[in-house]
Each structure stands twice: as structure tokens, then as C-alpha cells.
C-alpha positions as CSV (number, residue, x, y, z in Angstrom):
1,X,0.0,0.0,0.0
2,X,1.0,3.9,-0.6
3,X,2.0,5.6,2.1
4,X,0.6,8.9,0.6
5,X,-3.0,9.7,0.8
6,X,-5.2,10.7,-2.3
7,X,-6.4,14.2,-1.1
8,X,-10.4,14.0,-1.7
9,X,-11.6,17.5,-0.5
10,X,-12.7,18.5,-4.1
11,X,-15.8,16.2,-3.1
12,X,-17.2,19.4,-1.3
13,X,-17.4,21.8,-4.4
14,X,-17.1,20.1,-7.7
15,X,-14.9,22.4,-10.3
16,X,-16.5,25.5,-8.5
17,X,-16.0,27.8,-11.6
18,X,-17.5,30.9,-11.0
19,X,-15.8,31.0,-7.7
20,X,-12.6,30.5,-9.0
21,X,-12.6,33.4,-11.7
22,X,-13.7,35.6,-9.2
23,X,-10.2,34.7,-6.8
24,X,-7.8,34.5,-10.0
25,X,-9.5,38.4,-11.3
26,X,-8.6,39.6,-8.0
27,X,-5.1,37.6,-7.5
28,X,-3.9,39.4,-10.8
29,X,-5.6,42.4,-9.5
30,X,-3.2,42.1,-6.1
31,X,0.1,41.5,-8.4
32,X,0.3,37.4,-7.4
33,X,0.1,38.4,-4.3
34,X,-2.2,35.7,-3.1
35,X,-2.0,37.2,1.0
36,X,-4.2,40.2,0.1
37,X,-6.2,38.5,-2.4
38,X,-6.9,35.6,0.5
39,X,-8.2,39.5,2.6
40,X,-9.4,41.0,0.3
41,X,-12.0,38.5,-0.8
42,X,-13.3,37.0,2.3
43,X,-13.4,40.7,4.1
44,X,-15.0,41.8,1.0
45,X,-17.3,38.6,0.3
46,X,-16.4,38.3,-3.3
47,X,-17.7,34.5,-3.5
48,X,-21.2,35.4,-1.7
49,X,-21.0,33.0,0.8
50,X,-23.8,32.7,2.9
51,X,-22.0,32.2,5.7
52,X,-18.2,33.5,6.9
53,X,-17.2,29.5,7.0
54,X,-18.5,28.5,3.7
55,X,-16.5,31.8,1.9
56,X,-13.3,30.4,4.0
57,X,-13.8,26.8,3.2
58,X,-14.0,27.3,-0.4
59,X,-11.7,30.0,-0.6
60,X,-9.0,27.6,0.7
61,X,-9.8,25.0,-1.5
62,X,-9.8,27.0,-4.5
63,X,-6.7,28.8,-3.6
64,X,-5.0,25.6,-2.9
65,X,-5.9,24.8,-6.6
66,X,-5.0,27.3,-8.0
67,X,-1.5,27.9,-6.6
68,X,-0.7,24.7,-8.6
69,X,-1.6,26.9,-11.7
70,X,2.1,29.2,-13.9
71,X,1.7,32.9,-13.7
72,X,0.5,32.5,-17.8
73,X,-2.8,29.7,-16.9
74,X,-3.3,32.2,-14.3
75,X,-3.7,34.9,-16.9
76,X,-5.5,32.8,-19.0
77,X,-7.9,32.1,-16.8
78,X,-8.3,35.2,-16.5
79,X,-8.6,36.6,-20.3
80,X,-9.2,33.1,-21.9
81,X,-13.0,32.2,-23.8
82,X,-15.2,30.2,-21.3
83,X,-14.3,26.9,-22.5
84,X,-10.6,27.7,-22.4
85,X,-11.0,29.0,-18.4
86,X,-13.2,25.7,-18.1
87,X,-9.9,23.4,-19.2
88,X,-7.6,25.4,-16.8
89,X,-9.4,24.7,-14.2
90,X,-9.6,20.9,-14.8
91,X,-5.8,21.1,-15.1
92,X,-5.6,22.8,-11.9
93,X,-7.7,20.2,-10.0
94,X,-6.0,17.7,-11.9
95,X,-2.7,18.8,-10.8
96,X,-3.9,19.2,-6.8
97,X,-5.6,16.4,-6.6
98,X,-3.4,13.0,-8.4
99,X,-6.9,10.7,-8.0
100,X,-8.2,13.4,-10.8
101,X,-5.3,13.3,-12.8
102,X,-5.1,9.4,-13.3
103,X,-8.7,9.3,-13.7
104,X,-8.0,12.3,-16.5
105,X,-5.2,9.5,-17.7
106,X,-5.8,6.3,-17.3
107,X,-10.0,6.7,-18.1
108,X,-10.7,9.5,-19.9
109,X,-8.2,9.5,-22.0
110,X,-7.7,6.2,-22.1
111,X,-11.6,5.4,-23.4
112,X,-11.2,8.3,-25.6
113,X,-8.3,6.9,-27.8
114,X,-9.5,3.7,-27.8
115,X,-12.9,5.3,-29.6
116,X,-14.8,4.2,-26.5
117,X,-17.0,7.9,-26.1
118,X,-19.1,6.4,-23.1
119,X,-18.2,7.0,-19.4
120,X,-20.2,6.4,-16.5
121,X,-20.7,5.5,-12.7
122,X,-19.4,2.4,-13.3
123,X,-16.3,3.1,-14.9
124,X,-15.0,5.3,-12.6
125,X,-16.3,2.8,-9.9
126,X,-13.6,0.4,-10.9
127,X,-11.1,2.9,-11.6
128,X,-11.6,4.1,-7.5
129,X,-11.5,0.4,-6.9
130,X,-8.3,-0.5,-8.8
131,X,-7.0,2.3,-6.7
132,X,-7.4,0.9,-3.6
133,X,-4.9,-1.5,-4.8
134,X,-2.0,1.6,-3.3
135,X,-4.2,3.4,-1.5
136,X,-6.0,1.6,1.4
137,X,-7.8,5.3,2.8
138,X,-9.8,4.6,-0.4
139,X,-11.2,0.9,1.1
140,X,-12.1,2.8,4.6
141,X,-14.5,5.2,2.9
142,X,-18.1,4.2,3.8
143,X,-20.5,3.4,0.1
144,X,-22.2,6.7,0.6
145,X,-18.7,8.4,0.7
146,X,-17.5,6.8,-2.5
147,X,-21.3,7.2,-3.9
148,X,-20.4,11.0,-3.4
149,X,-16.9,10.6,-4.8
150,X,-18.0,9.3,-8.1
151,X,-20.7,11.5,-8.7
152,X,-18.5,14.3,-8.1
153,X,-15.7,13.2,-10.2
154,X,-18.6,12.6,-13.4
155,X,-19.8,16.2,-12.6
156,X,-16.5,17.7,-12.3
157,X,-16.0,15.8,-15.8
158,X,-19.3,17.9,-17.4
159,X,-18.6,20.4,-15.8
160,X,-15.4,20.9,-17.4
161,X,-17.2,20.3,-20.7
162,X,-15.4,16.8,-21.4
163,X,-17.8,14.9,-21.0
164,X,-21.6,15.7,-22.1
165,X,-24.6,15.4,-20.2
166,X,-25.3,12.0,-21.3
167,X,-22.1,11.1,-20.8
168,X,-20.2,11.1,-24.2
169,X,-16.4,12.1,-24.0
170,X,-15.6,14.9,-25.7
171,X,-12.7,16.2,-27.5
172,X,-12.5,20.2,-26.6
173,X,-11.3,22.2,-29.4
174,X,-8.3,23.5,-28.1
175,X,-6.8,26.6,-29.2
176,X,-3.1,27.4,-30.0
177,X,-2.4,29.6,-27.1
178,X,-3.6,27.1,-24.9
179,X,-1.5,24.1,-25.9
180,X,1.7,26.6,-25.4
181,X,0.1,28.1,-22.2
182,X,0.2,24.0,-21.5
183,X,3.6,23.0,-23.1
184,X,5.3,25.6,-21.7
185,X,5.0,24.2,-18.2
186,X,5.1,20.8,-19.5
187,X,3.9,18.7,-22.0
188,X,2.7,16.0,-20.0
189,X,-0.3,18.3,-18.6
190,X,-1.8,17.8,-21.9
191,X,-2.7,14.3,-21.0
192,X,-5.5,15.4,-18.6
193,X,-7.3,16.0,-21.5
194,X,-9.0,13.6,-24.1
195,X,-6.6,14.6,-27.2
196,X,-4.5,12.8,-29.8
197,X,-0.8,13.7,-30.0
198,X,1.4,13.5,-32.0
199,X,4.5,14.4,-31.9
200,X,4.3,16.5,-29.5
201,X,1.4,18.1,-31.2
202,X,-2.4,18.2,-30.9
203,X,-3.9,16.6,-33.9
């Protein structure tokens, strides 16, 4: 078994998008500085939380994803088309959480080039399954717990437009300034993503 736990706590906020433009706008706004943005938008209540513990909760966890993010996905986060901010975000939890990015991987990707479209509950059941293989906190989570889990990880999926409502994997259509935004940090990050490559190159 792993010694290293699979972090889970996207579970409480799926890819929480229009949250997490809101903190990137004002983190550019600061200058990177991510202690005045972290004050500036819980004193302000820029997420319209309800409460002052909800606003903190998912302010940590979307500043904890997006610290994974280069000063240029930041900005394109920022200044990208809807879909592109979608896919930075997905990269982002991808790269915060590894139970995403092997499910991104070995699933989604996987399915994809093997011109299998369809993904469901039950794939991504016996992908958390194969993982408790190395990770044993997986096989102490209660069936409602992993219920949760895999109903999150399909809606994060939609949510990040790779996979339609009824379930279909889809291949975005990624623009250039994307793929370099990607490359430039590394190449690797652009198998979170249900694309052919070749080469180095998006085909």
C-alpha cells in the first residue's frame, strides 16, 4: 500500500468555476500576491457565501488549486474564452488532486483513444477500486462516501465540458495559445485532457 494519501476535499465543491474566476481576477488584481487577495476577498465577500465558514472553506480549497496553476494559466484564466477557463481549471484540479489526474489519464483518456465515447458511474467505480490496490484510505470510505466521490468526479467531468450530459467524452477544441500556455509548463499536462498527440502536437 502507498503511504501517501489521495487528497479528496474536491468532493465538497465540484470544479467550482465561477468562484474560482472571481479569486484569479482579484489575484492578478493584487500583483500574485495571493495574502491580500486571500483578505481582500473573504473581508470583501467576493464569493457570496452565505455564511463566513462556507466563503473560507471554499476559498482555501480554490486557492490551494489554483497555486498549482504558472503565472500564464493564471492569466488565462483570466482573459481566456469560457471553455478555455473551463480546461484550466480541470488542469488545476488535476494537478492538486493525483486521484483526478489518473482518472483524466488512465479513463478519460484512455476510453477516448480507444474510440470508447461512453463513461459512467461504473467506470470510474472500478477505476476508485483498482486504486485501492495503493491506496488503502480509499477501502475505509463508507459506500455513501465513495457514492459522493464518483458523482463528483462525473460532474466535475461535465462540468469541465469533457464529457456531455449523457455522458459522451468529448474532445475540446483547443486553441493554440492554450496548448503553449500548457507546453510551456510541461507537455505531460496535456494528457488530462481527451486529445490525440502526436509528436508533441495536438492533432
Amino acid at each position: 500500500m502507498s503511504k501517501t494519501k489521495f487528497a479528496l476535499s474536491f468532493t465538497a465543491g465540484g470544479l467550482l468555476y465561477n468562484e474560482s474566476i472571481v479569486v484569479a481576477e482579484a489575484l492578478l488584481g493584487n500583483d500574485h500576491d495571493w495574502n491580500t487577495t486571500l483578505i481582500e476577498v473573504e473581508q470583501k465577500n467576493l464569493l457570496q457565501s452565505r455564511t463566513p465558514s462556507t466563503a473560507k472553506r471554499k476559498l482555501h480549497e480554490i486557492s490551494q488549486r489554483l497555486k498549482c496553476l504558472t503565472a500564464d494559466q493564471l492569466a488565462l484564466l483570466v482573459n481566456g474564452t469560457r471553455l478555455e477557463q473551463k480546461l484550466i481549471l480541470w488542469l488545476a484540479c488535476c494537478l492538486k488532486y493525483p486521484l483526478l489526474a489518473e482518472l483524466a489519464r488512465d479513463v478519460l483518456r484512455a476510453k477516448f483513444l480507444q474510440l470508447d465515447y461512453a463513461i459512467d458511474a461504473v467506470d470510474v467505480a472500478k477505476f476508485i477500486e483498482s486504486q485501492t490496490l495503493w491506496h488503502e484510505e480509499l477501502e475505509e470510505l463508507t459506500p455513501s462516501t465513495l457514492t459522493k466521490l464518483q458523482t463528483v468526479m462525473l460532474r466535475m467531468l461535465r462540468e469541465s465540458e469533457l464529457v456531455s450530459d449523457d455522458g459522451i467524452i468529448s474532445s475540446p477544441l483547443v486553441s493554440g495559445r492554450f496548448i503553449q500556455v500548457l507546453q510551456r509548463d510541461s507537455s505531460s499536462h496535456l494528457l488530462f485532457f481527451p486529445l490525440v498527440i502526436e509528436n508533441g502536437r495536438v492533432t
